[in-house]
N, C-alpha and C positions, 0 to 999 in steps of 0.2 A: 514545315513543322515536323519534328521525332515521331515516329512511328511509335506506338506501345503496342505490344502483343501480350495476352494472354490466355493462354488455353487455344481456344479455337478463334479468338477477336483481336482485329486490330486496329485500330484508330491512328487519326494525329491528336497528338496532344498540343497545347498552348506553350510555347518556347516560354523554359522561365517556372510554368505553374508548379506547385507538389504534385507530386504521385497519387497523395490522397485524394487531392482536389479532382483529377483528372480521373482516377478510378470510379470516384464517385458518380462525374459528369457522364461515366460510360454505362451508369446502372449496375457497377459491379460490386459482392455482398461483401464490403469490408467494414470491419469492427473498430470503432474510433472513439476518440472523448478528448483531453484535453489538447491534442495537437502541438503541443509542446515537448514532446518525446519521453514525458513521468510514466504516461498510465502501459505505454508500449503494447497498447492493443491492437498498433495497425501493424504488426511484422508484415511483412512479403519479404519472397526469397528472389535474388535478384539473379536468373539464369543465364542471359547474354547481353552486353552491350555494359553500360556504365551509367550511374546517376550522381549527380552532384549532392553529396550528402553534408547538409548545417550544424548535425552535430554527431559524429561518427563516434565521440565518447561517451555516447547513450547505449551503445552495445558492447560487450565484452567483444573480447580481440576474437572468440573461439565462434561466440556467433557470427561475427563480419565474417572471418573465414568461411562461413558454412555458408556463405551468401544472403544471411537477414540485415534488410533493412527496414527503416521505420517510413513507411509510405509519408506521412506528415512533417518530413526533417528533409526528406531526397526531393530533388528538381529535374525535372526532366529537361534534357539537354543535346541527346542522340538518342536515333534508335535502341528501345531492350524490348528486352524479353523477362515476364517474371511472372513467379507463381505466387498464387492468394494462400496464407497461411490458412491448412483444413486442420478445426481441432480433433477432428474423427483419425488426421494421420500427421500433424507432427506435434499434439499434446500429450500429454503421461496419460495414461489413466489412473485414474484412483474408483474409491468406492467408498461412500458413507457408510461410516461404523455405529452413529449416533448422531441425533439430535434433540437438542432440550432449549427449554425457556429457561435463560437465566435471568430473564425479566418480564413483564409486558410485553414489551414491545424490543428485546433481544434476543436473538434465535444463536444458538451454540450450534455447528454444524463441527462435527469430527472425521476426520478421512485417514483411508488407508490409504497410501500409495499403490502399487503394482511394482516400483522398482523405488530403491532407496534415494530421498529426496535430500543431499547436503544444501541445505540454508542456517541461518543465523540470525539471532533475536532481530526484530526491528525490520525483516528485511517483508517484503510483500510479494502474492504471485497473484497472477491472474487464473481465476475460475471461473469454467467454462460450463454455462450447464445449458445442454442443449446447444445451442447458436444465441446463446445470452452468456454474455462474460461480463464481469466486475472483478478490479483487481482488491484485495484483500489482506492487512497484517495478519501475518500469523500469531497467535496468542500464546501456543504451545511453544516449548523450551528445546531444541535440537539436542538430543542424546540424552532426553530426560523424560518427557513426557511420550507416552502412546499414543502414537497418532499423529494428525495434523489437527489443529484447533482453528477455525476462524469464531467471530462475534458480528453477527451481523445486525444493524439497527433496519428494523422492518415498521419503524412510527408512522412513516408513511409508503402510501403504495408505491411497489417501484417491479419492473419486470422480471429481474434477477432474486429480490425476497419473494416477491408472489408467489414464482415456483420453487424456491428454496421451502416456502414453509408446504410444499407437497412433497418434499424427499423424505423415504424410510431407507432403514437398512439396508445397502446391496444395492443403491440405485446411483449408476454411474455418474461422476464428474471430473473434466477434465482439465488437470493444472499446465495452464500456458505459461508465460514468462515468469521469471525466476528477477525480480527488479532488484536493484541496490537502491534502497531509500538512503536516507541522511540519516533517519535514528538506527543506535546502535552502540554498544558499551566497549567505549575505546579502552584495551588490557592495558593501557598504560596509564589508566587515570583510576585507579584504586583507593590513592591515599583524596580525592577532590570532594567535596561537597557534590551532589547528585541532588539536581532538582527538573521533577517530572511533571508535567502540568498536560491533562487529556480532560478532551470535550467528549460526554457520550462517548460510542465505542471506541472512540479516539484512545481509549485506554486499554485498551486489546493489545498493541503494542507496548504500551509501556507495562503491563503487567507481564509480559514475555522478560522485556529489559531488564526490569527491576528481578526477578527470582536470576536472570541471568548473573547480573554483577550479586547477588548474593551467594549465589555458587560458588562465583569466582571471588570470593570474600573479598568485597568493596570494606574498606577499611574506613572511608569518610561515611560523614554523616549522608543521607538520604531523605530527602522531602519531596512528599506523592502527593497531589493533588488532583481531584476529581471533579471536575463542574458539572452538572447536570441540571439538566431544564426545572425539576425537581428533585424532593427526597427519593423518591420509588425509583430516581433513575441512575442510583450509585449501585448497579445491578453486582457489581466485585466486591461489594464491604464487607461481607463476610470474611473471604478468603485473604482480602487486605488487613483486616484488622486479626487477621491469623499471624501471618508475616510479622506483624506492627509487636506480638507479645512474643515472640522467638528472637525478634531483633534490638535490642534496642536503639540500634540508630536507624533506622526507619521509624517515619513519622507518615501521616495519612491524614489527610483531610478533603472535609467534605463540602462542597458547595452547592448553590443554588444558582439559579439562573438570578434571585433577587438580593441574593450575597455577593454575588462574583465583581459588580465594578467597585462597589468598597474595597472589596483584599484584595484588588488588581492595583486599583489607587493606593494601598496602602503596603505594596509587595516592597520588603526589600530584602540585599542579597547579604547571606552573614560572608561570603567571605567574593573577591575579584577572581578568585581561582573555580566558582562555580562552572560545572559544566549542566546545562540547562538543554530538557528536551524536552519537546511541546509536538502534540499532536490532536488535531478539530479539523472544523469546518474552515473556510478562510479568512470570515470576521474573525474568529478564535484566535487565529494565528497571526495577525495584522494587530492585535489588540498585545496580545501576550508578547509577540516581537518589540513591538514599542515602546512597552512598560518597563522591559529588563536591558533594553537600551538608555531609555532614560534612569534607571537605578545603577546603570554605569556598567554592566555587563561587557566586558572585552570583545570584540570581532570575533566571530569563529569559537565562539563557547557558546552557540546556540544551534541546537540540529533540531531541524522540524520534518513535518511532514503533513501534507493537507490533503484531505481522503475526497474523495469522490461525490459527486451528490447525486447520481446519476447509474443506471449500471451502461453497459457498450454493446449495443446491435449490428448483427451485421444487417449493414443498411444496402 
């Protein structure tokens, strides 16, 4: 059986297993969740020897080179050697500048970096607070807004809100992977219909997107959609229905958890040229995918993205 080494331990691993699996099996403090290589909480850097990796186009070409791989994608296969991703030395630091309630139960956390952070609407990073990570849309707008923005739904208990709703001013957090989600305002689709559909803070993202392509003067019409459990929980209508009287081809609307299968049942698309972006939980997205399939939606004019329900320990 391949030998694993890290740090000071070496085992055999199981011919065949992941990395994760095997890390795990050795008591070692690695950070995981979907195991599908989205949330890219598990990096390790891969020092000597070789792993058979399932989807190598989960990492940018500059991280492979730097030797990250995603422990839950790699198979052990020969002897390696590899290090456990420390957020204390290969995260950025940043530092809370503010945080607010932008709802009940939505906590607004704002950061500074420590070095300049290029990202792009739509896109996600992992935040690390303490040895508690959860990856995160960004809300705020790149080369526009001050700061970094997340939106976090804290309705229920979870490890990463728990201590997020005890950060003030000045108290460090550290931004791990940098992810390419699927939402994201393609500069070639200006003149198309733009239709946004987010569960809860599932609109974090799309409220980045949307002021995004309004920047970059989207020329089609635009329809924003918000479902929420309830009223109290369309926590952006204010600032939404800002946008809605500066533009007028943005539209906004507001739903219920007791409204949503009516105007899901009853959605249709004004033009086949829509480009359709949906972001929830994964019923959200399983329901919303279906609908605008069956209202005839063309292949590849749907970018989604399904958030976490969970935050990532190292275990």
């Amino acid at each position: 059986m391949p030998e694993v080494r890290v740090g000071g331990k070496e085992w055999s691993a199981d011919a065949g297993s992941t990395l994760l699996d095997s890390l795990l099996d050795a008591g070692l403090p690695v950070a995981y969740s979907c195991r599908a290589g989205s949330c890219q909480a598990c990096k390790i850097r891969l020092i000597q020897g070789d792993l058979t990796d399932l989807q190598p186009e989960a990492l940018t070409a500059s991280a492979r080179a730097e030797g990250w791989r995603l422990a839950c994608q790699c198979q052990v296969h020969a002897p390696v050697e590899i290090a456990l991703f420390d957020p204390a030395r290969d995260a950025l630091l940043a530092q809370v500048t503010y945080t607010q309630w932008l709802a009940e139960n939505v906590l607004e956390i704002c950061l500074e970096s420590s070095q300049p952070l290029r990202y792009r609407a739509g896109q996600h990073v992992l935040l690390w607070n303490g040895d508690i990570a959860r990856p995160y849309s960004f809300a705020s707008v790149p080369n526009e807004d001050v700061g970094l923005s997340f939106h976090l739904d804290c309705s229920r208990p979870g490890t990463f809100c728990d201590a997020a709703r005890r950060l003030r001013p000045g108290d460090p957090i550290r931004l791990g992977n940098l992810s390419d989600g699927a939402l994201h305002y393609p500069v070639d689709a200006q003149e198309v219909p733009l239709l946004l559909i987010g569960s809860g803070t599932g609109m974090a993202p799309l409220w980045s997107i949307v002021r995004e392509a309004l920047r970059q003067e989207h020329l089609g019409p635009i329809r924003l959609v918000h479902r929420a459990t309830e009223r109290t929980g369309h926590y952006l209508r204010e600032p939404f229905d800002d946008l809605a009287e500066r533009y007028d081809h943005l539209t906004v609307e507001y739903l219920t958890a007791e409204q949503w299968p009516d105007w899901l049942k009853g959605l249709r698309l004004s033009s086949r040229q829509t480009l359709a972006l949906a972001c929830g939980g994964p019923s959200f997205i399983e329901a919303v995918s279906r609908r605008l399939f069956m209202a005839g939606l063309p292949k590849g004019r749907l970018l989604t993205d399904t958030y976490l329900s969970k935050a990532l320990g190292q275990k």
